[in-house]
Backbone bond lengths (Angstrom), bond angles and torsions (degrees), N, CA, C in turn:
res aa  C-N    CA-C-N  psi(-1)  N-CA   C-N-CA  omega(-1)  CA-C   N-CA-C  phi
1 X - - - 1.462 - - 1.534 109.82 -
2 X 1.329 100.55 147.00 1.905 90.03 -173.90 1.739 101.73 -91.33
3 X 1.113 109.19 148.95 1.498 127.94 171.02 1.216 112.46 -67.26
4 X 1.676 129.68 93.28 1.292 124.68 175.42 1.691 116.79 -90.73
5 X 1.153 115.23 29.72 1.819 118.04 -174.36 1.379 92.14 -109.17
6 X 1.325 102.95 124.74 1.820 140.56 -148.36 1.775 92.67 -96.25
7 X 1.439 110.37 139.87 1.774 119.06 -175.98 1.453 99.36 -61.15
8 X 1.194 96.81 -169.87 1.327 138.55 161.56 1.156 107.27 -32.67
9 X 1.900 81.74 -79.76 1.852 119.76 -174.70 1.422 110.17 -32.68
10 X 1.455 98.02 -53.15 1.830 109.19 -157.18 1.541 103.17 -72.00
11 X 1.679 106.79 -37.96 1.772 96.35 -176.71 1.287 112.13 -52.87
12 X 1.512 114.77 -47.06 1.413 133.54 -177.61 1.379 132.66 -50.24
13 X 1.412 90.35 -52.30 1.497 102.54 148.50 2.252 138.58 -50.35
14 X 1.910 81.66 -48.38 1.626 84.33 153.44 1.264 152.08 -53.43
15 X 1.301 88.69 -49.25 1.867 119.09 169.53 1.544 91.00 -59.62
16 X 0.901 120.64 -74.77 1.675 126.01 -160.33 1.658 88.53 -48.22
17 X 0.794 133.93 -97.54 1.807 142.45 -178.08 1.645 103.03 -17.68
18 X 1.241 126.25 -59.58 1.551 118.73 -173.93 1.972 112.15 -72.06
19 X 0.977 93.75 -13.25 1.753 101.53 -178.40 1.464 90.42 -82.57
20 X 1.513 112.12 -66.08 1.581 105.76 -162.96 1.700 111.92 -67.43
21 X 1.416 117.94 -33.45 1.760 116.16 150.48 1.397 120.79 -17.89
22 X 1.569 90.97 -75.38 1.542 103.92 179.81 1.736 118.12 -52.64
23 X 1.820 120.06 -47.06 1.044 96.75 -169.44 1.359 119.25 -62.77
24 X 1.308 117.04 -24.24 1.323 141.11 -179.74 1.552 105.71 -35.40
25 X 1.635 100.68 -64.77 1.259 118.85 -163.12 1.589 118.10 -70.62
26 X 1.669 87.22 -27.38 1.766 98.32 175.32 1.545 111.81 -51.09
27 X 1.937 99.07 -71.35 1.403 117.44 -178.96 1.892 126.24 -45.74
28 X 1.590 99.29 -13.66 1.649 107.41 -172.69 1.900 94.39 -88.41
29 X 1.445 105.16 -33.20 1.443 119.93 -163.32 1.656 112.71 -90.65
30 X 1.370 107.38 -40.83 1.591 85.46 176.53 1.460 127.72 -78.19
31 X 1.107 130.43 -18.45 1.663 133.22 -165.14 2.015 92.15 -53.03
32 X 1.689 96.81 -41.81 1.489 90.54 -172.34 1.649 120.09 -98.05
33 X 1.073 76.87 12.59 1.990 88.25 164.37 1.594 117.43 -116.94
34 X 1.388 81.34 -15.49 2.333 96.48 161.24 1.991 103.82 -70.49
35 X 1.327 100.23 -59.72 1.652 98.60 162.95 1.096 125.92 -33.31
36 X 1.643 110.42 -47.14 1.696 104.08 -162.03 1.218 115.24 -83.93
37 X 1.520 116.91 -26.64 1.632 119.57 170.00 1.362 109.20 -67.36
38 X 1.530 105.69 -54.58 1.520 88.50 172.29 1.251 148.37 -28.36
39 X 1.483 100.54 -58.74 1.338 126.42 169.25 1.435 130.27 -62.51
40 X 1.626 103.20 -13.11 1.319 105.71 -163.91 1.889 87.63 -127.83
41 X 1.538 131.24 16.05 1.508 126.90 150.57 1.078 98.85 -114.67
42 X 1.746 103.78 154.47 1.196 126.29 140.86 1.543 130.38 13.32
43 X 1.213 140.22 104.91 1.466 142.93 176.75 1.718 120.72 -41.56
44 X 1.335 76.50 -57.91 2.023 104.57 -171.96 1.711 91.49 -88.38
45 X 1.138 146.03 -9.96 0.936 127.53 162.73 1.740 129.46 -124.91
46 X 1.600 102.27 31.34 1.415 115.58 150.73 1.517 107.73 -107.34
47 X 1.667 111.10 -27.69 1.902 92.98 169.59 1.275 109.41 -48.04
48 X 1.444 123.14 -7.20 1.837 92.28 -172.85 1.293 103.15 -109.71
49 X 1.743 140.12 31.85 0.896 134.17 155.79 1.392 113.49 90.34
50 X 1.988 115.68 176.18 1.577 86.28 169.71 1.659 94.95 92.96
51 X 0.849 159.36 -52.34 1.553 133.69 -170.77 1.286 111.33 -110.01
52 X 1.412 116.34 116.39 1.144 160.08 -178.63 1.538 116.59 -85.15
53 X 1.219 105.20 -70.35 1.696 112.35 -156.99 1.947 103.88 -120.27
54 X 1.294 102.41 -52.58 1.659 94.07 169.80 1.355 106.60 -136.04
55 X 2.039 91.25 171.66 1.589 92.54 -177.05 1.856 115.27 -59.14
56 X 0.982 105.01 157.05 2.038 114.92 176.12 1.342 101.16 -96.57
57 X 1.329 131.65 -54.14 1.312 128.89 168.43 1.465 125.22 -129.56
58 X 1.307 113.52 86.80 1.064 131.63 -149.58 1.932 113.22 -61.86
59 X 1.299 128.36 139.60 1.351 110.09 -178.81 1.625 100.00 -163.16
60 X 1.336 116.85 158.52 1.482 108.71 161.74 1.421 120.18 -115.53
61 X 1.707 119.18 53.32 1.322 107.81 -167.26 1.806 90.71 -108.20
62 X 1.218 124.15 -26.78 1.729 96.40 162.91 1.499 110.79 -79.74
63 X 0.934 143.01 40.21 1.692 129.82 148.28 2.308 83.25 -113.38
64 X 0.775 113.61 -57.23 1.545 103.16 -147.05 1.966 79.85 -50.69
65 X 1.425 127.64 -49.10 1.089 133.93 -155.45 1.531 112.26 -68.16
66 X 1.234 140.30 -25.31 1.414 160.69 179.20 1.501 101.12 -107.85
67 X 1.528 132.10 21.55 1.375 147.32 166.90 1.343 121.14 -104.46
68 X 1.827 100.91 -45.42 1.262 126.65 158.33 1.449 129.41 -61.16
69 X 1.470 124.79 -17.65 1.543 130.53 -176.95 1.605 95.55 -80.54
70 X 2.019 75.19 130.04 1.630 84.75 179.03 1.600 119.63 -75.32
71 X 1.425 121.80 -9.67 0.958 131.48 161.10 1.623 129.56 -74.59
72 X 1.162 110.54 -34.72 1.369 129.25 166.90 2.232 109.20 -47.81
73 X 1.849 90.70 -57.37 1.735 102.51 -140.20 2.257 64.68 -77.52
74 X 0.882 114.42 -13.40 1.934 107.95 -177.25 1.506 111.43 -70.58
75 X 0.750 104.94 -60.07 1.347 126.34 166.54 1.604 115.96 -40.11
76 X 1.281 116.30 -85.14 1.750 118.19 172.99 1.969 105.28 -44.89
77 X 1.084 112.52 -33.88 1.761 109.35 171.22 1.386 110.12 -53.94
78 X 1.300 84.76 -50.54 2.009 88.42 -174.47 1.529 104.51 -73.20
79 X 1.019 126.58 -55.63 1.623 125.49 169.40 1.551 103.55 -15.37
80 X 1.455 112.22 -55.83 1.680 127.00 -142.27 1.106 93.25 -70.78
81 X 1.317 104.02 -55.83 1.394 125.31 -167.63 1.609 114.54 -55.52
82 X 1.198 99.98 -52.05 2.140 106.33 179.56 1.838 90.77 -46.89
83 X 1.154 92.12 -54.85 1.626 91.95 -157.28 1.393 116.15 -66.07
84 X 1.346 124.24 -47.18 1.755 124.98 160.79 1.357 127.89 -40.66
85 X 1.672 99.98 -33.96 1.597 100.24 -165.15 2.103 90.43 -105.34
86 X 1.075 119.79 -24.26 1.740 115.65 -174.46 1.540 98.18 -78.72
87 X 1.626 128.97 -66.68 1.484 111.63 -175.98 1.447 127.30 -41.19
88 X 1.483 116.20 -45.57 1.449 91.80 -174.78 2.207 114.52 -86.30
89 X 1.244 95.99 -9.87 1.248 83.97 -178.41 1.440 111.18 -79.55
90 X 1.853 130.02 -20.96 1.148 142.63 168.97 1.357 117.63 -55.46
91 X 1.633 112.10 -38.92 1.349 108.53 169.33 1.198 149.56 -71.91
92 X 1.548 88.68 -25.55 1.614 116.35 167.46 1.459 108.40 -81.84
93 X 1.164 140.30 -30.88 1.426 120.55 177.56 1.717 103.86 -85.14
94 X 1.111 110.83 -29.58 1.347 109.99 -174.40 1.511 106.23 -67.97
95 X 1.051 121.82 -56.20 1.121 135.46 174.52 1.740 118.75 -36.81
96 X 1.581 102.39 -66.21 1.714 110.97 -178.20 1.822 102.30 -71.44
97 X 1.258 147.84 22.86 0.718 165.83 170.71 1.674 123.05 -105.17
98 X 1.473 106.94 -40.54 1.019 123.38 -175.00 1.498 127.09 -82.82
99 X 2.062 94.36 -30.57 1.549 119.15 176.75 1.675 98.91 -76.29
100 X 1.421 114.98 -31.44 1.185 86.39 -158.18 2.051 90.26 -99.58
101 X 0.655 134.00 -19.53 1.401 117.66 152.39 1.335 128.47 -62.48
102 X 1.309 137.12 -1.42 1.477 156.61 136.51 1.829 110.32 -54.64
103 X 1.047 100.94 -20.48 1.892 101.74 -174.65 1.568 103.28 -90.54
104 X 1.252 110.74 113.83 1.383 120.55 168.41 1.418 129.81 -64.04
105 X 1.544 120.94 0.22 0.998 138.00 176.52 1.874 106.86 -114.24
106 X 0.668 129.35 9.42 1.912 136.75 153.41 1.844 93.29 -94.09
107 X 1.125 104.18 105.14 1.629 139.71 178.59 1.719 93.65 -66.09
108 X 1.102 109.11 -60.24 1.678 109.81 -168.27 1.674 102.07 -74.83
109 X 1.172 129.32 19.98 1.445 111.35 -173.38 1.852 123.55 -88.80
110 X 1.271 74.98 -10.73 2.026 85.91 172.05 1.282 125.80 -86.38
111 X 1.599 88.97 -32.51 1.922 102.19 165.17 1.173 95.43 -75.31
112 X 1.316 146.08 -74.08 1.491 118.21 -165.87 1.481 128.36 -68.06
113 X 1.646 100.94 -5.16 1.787 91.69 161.24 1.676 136.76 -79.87
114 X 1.533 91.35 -8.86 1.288 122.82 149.65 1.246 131.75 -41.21
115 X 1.318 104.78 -61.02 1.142 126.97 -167.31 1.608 110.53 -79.45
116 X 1.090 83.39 -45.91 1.882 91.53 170.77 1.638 110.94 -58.45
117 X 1.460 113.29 -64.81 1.424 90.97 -178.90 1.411 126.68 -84.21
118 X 1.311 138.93 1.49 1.639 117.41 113.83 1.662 138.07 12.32
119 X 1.999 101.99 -77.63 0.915 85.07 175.66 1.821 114.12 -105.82
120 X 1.066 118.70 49.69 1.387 137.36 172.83 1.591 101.53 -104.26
121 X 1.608 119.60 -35.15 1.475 99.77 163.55 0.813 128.09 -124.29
122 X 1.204 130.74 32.97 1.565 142.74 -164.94 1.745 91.78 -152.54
123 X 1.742 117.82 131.55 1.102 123.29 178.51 1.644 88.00 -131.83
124 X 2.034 100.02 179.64 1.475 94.93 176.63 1.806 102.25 -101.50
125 X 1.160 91.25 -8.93 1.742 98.06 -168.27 1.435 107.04 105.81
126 X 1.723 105.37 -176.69 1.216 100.52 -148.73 1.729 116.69 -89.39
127 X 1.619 86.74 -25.25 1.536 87.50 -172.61 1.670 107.94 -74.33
128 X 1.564 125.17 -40.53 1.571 113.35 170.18 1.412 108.06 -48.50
129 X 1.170 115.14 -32.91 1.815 109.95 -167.44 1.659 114.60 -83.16
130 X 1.651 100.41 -9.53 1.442 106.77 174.24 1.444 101.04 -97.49
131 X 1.291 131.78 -38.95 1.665 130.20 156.63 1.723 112.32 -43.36
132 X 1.134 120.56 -49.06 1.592 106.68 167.41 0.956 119.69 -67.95
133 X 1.398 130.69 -44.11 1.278 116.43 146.17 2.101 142.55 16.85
134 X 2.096 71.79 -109.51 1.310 84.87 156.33 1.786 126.73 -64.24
135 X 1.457 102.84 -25.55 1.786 84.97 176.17 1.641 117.20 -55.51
136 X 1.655 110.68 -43.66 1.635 123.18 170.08 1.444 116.27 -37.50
137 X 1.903 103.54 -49.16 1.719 93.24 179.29 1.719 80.67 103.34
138 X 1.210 132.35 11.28 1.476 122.07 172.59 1.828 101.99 -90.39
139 X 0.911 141.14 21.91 1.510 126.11 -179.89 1.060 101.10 -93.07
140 X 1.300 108.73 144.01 1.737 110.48 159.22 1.595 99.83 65.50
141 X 1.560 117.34 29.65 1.540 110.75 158.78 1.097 117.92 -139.88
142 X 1.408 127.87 161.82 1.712 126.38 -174.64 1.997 103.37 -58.06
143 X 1.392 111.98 -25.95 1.791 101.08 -179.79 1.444 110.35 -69.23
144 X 1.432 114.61 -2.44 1.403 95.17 -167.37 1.461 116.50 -73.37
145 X 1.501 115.70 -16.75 1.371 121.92 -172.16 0.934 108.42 -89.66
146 X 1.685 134.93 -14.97 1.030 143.78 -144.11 2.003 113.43 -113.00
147 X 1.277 97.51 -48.79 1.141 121.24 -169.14 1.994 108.01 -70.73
148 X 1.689 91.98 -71.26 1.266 93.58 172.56 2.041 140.74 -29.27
149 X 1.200 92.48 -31.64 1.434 107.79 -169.75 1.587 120.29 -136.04
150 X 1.626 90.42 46.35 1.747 102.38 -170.43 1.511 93.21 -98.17
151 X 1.404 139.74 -35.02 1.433 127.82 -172.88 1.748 88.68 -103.72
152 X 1.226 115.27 152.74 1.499 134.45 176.21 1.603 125.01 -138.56
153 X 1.296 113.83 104.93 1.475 123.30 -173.50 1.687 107.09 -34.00
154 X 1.514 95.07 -63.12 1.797 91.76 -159.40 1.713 94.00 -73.10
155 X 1.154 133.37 -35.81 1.236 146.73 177.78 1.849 86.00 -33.51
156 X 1.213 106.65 -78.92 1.768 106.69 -162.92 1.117 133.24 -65.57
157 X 1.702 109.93 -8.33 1.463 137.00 -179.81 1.995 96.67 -91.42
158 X 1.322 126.33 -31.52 1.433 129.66 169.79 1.488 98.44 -56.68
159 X 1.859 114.39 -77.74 1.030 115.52 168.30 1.423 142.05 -6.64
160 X 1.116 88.57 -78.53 1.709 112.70 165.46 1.290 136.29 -38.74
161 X 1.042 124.99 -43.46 1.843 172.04 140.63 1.876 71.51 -30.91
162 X 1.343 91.23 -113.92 1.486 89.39 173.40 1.104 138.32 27.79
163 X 1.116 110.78 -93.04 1.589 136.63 -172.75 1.580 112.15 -62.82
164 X 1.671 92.02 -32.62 1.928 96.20 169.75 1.349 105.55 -73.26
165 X 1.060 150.22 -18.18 1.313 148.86 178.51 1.698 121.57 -65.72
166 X 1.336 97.27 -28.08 1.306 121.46 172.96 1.701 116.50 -65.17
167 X 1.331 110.92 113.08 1.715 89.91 -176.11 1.543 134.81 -82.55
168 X 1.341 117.32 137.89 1.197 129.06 -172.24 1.594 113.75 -37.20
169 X 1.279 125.28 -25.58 1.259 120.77 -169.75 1.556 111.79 -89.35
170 X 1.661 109.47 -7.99 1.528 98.45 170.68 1.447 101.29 -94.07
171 X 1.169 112.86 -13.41 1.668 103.32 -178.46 1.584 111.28 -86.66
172 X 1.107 103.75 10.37 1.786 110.29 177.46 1.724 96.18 -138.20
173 X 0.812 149.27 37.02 1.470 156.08 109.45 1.312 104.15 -84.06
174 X 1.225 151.91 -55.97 1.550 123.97 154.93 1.205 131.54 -18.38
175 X 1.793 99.18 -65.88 1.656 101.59 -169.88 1.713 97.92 -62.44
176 X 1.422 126.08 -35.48 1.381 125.52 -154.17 1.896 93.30 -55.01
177 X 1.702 121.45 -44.33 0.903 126.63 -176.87 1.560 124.06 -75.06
178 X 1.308 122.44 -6.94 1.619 143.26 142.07 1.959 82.46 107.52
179 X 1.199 97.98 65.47 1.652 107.74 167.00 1.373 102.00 -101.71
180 X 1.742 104.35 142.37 1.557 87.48 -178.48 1.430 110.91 -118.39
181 X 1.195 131.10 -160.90 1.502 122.22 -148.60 1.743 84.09 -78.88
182 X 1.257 142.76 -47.75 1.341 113.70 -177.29 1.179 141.30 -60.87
183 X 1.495 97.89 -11.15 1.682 104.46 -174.44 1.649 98.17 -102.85
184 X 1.413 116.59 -11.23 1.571 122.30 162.71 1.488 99.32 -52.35
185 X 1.094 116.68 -76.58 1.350 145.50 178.20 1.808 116.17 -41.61
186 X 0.898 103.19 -31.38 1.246 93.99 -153.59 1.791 94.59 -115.18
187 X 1.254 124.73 -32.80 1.038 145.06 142.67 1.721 160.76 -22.41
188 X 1.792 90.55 -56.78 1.419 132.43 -171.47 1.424 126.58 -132.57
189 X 1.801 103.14 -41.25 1.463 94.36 175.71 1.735 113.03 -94.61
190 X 1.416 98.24 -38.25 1.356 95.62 172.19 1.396 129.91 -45.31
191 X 1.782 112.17 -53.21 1.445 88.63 176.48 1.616 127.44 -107.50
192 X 1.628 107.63 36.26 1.417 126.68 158.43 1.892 98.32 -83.44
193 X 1.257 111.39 -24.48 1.548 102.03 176.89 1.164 125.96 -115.39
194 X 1.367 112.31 34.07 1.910 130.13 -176.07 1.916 94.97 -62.27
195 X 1.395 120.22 -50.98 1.809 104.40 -175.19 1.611 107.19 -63.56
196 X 1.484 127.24 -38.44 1.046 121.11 -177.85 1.956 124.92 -72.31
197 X 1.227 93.99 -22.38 1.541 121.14 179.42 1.759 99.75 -62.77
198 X 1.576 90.60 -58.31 1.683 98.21 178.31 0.995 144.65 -40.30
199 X 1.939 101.67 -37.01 1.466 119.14 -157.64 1.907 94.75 -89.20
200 X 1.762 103.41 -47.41 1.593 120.60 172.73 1.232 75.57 -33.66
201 X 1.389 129.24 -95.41 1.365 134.11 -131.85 1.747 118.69 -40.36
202 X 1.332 109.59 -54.30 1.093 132.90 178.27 1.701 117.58 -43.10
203 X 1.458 96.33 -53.36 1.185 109.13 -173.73 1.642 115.93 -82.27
204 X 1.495 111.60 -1.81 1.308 107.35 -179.55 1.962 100.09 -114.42
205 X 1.311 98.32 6.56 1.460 104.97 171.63 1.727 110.48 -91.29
206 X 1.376 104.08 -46.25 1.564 110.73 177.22 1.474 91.68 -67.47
207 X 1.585 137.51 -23.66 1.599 101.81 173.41 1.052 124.77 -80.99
208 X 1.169 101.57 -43.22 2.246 94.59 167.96 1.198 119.20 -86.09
209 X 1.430 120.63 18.04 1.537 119.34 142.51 1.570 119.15 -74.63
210 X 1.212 103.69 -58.52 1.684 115.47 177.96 1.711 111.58 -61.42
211 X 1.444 117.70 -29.07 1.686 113.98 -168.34 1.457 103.11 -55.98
212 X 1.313 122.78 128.79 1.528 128.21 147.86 1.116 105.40 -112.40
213 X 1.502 136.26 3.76 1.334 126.04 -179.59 1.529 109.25 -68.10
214 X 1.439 128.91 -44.29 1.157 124.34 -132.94 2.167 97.28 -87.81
215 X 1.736 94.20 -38.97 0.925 107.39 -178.77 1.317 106.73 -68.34
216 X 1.130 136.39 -33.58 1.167 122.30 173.63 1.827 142.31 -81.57
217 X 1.832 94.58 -18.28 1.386 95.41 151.19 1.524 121.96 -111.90
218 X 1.146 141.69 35.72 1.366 137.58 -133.80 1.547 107.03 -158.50
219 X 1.601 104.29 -36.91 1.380 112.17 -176.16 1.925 113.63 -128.55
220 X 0.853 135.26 157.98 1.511 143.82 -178.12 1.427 119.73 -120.23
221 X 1.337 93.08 -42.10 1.669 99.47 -176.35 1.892 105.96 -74.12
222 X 1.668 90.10 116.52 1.689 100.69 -172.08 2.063 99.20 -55.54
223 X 1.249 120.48 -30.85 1.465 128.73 -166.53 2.146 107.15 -70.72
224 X 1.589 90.51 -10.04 1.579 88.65 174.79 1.920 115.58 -134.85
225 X 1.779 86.97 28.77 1.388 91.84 168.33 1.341 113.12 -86.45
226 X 1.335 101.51 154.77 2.275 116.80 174.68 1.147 110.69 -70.69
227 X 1.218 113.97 177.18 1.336 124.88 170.72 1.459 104.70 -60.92
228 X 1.481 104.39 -80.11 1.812 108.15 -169.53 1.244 118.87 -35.16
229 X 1.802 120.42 -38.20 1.454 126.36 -177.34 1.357 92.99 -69.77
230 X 1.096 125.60 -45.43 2.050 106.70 -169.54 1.446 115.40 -57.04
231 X 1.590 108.76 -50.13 1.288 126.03 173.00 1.645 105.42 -50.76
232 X 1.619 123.74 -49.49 1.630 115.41 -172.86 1.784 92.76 -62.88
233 X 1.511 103.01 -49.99 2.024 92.24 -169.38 1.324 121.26 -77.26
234 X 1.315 108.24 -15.06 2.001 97.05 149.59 1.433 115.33 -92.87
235 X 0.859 123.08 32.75 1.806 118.09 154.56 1.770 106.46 -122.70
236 X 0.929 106.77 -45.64 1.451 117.71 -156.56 1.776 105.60 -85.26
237 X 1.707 107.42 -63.52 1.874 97.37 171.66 1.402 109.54 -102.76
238 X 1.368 103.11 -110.48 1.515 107.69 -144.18 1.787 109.26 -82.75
239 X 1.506 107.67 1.62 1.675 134.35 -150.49 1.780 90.51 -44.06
240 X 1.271 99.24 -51.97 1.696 134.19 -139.68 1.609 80.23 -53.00
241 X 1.512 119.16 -52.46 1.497 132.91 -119.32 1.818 72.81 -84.37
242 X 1.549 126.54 -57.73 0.878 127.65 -178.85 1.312 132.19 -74.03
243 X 1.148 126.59 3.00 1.572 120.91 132.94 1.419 137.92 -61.09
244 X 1.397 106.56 -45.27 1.493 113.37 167.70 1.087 111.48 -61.38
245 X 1.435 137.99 -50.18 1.286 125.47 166.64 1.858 124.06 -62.71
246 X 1.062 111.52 -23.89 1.839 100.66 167.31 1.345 130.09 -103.07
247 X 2.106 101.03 7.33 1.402 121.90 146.61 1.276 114.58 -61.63
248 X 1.614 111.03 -62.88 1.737 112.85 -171.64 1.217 101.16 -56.64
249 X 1.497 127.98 -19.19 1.805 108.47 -153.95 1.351 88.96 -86.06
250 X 2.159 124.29 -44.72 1.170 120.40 -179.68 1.676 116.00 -41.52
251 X 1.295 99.82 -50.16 1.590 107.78 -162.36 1.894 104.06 -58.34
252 X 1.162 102.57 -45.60 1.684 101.90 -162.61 1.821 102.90 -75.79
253 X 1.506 116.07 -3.99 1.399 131.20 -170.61 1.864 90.22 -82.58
254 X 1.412 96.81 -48.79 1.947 119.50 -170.04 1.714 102.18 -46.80
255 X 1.740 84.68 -61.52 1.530 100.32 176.01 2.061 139.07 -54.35
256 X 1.284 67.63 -26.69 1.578 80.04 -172.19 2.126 100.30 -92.49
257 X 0.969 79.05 -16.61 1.626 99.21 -175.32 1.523 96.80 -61.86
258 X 0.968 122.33 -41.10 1.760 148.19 -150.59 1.416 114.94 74.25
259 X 1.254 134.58 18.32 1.388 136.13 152.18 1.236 113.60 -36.63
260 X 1.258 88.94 -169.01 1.945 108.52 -163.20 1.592 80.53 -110.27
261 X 1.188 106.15 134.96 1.857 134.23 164.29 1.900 90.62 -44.59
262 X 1.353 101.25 133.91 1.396 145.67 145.64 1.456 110.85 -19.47
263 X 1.507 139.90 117.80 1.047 114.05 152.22 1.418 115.14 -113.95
264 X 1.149 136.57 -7.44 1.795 143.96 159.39 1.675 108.13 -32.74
265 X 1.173 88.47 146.34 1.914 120.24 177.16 0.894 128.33 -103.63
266 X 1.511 148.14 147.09 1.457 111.79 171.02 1.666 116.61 -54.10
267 X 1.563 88.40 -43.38 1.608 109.90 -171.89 1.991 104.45 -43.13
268 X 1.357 107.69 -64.13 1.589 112.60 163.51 1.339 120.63 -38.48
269 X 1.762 126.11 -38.51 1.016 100.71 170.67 1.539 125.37 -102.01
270 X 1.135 113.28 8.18 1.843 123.64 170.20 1.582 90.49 -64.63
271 X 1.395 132.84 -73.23 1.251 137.80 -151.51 1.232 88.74 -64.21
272 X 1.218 147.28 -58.63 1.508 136.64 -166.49 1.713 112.89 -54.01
273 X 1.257 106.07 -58.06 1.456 119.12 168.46 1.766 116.75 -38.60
274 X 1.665 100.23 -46.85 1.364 117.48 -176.47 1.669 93.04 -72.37
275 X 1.308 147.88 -39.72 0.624 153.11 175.25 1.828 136.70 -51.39
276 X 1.453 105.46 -47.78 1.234 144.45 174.64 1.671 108.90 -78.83
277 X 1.175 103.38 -23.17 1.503 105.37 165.70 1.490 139.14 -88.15
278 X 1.680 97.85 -36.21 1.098 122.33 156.52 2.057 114.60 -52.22
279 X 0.962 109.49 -71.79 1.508 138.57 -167.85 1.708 109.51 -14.37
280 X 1.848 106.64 -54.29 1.496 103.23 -171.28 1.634 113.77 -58.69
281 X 1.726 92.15 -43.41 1.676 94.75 174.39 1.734 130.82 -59.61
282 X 1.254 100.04 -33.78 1.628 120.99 168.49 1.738 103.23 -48.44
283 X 1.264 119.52 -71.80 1.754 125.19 167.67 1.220 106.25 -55.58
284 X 1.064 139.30 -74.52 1.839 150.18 -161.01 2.104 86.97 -44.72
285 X 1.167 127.89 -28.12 1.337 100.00 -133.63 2.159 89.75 -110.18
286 X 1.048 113.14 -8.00 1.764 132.74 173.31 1.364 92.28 -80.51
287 X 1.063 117.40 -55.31 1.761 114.82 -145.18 1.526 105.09 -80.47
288 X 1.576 111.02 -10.41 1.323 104.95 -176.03 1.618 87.63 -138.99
289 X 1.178 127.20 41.46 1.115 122.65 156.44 2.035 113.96 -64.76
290 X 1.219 117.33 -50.40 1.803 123.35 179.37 1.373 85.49 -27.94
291 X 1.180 126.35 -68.57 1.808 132.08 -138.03 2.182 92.55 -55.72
292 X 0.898 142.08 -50.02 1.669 162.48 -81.37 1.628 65.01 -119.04
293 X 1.696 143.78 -90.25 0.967 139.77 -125.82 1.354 115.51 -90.05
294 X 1.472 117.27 -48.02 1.630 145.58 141.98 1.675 101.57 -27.49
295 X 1.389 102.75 -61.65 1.709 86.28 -166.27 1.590 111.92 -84.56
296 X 1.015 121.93 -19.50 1.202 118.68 -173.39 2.037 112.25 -83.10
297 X 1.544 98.50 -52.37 1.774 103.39 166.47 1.421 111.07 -42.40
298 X 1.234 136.08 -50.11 1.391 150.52 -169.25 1.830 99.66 -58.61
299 X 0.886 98.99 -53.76 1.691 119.65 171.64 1.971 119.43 -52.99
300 X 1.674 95.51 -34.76 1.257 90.20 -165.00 1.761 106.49 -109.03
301 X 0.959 103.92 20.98 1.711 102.19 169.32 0.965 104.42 -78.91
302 X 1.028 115.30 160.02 2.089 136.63 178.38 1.088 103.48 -110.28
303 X 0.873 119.35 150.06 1.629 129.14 175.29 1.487 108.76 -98.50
C-alpha cells in the first residue's frame, strides 16, 4: 500500500500556502467590509476613529440619507439604464456579425477580419474620437454611452470561435429543410451559445457599470451623469463641496422637522455612496460566476 502521510516539508509548505491564501484573501476582502461598517455606523462617531472590524454604533441613516440625493437616485437611473438598454443591443450586433463571419461561404470574411483587428489595435486617440463624436451629435446625450461601443472586436472573435464549434451537419440539416440564415441564427446558434452569450453579457454590463470615463469627458449635463462619474466627482473635484452643503440643508430640514439631530459626515456619506456603487457588482458577480469558465473556454478554441 503506498504511504500517503505528507513530510515535514509538505505540512510546511501547506501552512505556508493557506496563510499566504488567506492574507491575500483578507487584503482583496476588507477595503469592502471597511465600507460596510462605515457605512453602516454612526457619522460623528467614526470621526473619532477606532473601528476596525464592526459597526460601534450601528445605524442606517447614511445609506437611507445618500438614497435620498437627488443627484445620487439620477445617477444609479442612468447607470440602470446604460446597462438595460447597451447589453442586449451589444449582443445582438455583436453576435449577427459574428455568425456571419463564422460562414465559410462569405468569401470576403478574412479581409474583413483583418480589418477589424486593425482597428482593435490601432486607435486615433481621444480627441479625433471626441470630434466624431461631436460630428454624430452624440455629446452631451444619454446615446453617447450607448452607441459607441455596441459592436466589439474581441467580443465577435469569442463569438465566432464559437459558432465554429458548432457542427456543420446541424447547420446543413437546417438548410436541407430550407432554414434560412436567420432562423440558423436565430434558432440554433444562439441558444447552443446561451453560457457563452452570458459571460459576453456580463462582462459588457460590468463595463458600463464601472465607466466614469465617458461621463465624465463626453457629457456636461450633471442630470445625465453615471453612477461611477458622480462617485469619481464627489471624491476627486468639487463633489465634496456639494455634499456638505445638501447635508446641512438635509440636517436643518431634520431639525426644523423636530427630529432627532443628524449623525452623518460628509466623510460617512462618500464611503456609503462609494459603497452603494460598488454593491450591485459585488452580488451580480457570485451568482453568475458558473457562466465565467464554460463560457469563456467554449469561446477560446481555434478552429
Amino acid at each position: 500500500m503506498l504511504n500517503h502521510r505528507r513530510t515535514t516539508g509538505q505540512r510546511i509548505f501547506s501552512i505556508f500556502n493557506v496563510a499566504f491564501l488567506s492574507l491575500i484573501a483578507f487584503s482583496a476582502l476588507y477595503p469592502f467590509w471597511y465600507l460596510t461598517i462605515i457605512s453602516l455606523n454612526s457619522g460623528m462617531d467614526s470621526a473619532r476613529g477606532g473601528i476596525f472590524l464592526w459597526p460601534r454604533v450601528p445605524t442606517f441613516e447614511n445609506i437611507l440619507t445618500v438614497l435620498k440625493w437627488d443627484m445620487f437616485s439620477r445617477s444609479l437611473w442612468i447607470s440602470i439604464m446604460r446597462v438595460l438598454v447597451f447589453v442586449p443591443l451589444h449582443l445582438l450586433i455583436t453576435s449577427s456579425v459574428a455568425y456571419a463571419m463564422s460562414r465559410k461561404e462569405f468569401m470576403a470574411r478574412k479581409f474583413i477580419a483583418v480589418y477589424m483587428l486593425i482597428t482593435m489595435l490601432f486607435g486615433g486617440g481621444l480627441i479625433p474620437y471626441y470630434l466624431v463624436l461631436y460630428g454624430l451629435g452624440l455629446i452631451n446625450t444619454f446615446w453617447v454611452y450607448i452607441i459607441p461601443g455596441l459592436f466589439s472586436v474581441w467580443s465577435m472573435i469569442v463569438m465566432r470561435t464559437s459558432f465554429y464549434e458548432i457542427s456543420d451537419s446541424i447547420v446543413e440539416s437546417a438548410k436541407i429543410d430550407r432554414a434560412s440564415d436567420f432562423t440558423i441564427y436565430a434558432r440554433i446558434m444562439i441558444p447552443l451559445s446561451k453560457p457563452m452569450l452570458a459571460t459576453l453579457g456580463l462582462f459588457a454590463a460590468v463595463g458600463q457599470w464601472n465607466d466614469w470615463f465617458s461621463g465624465a469627458f463626453f457629457v456636461t449635463n450633471k442630470n445625465l451623469m453615471p453612477l461611477q462619474t458622480f462617485v469619481q466627482y464627489m471624491l476627486m473635484r468639487g463633489g465634496a463641496e456639494d455634499l456638505v452643503t445638501q447635508a446641512a440643508r438635509m440636517h436643518m430640514e431634520k431639525m426644523t422637522a423636530g427630529s432627532n439631530a443628524s449623525t452623518y459626515t460628509s466623510n460617512s456619506l462618500k464611503f456609503t455612496a462609494v459603497l452603494l456603487a460598488c454593491l450591485p457588482i459585488i452580488i451580480i458577480y457570485p451568482l453568475l460566476q458558473k457562466y465565467f469558465v464554460k463560457g469563456v473556454m467554449i469561446g477560446s478554441i481555434k478552429e
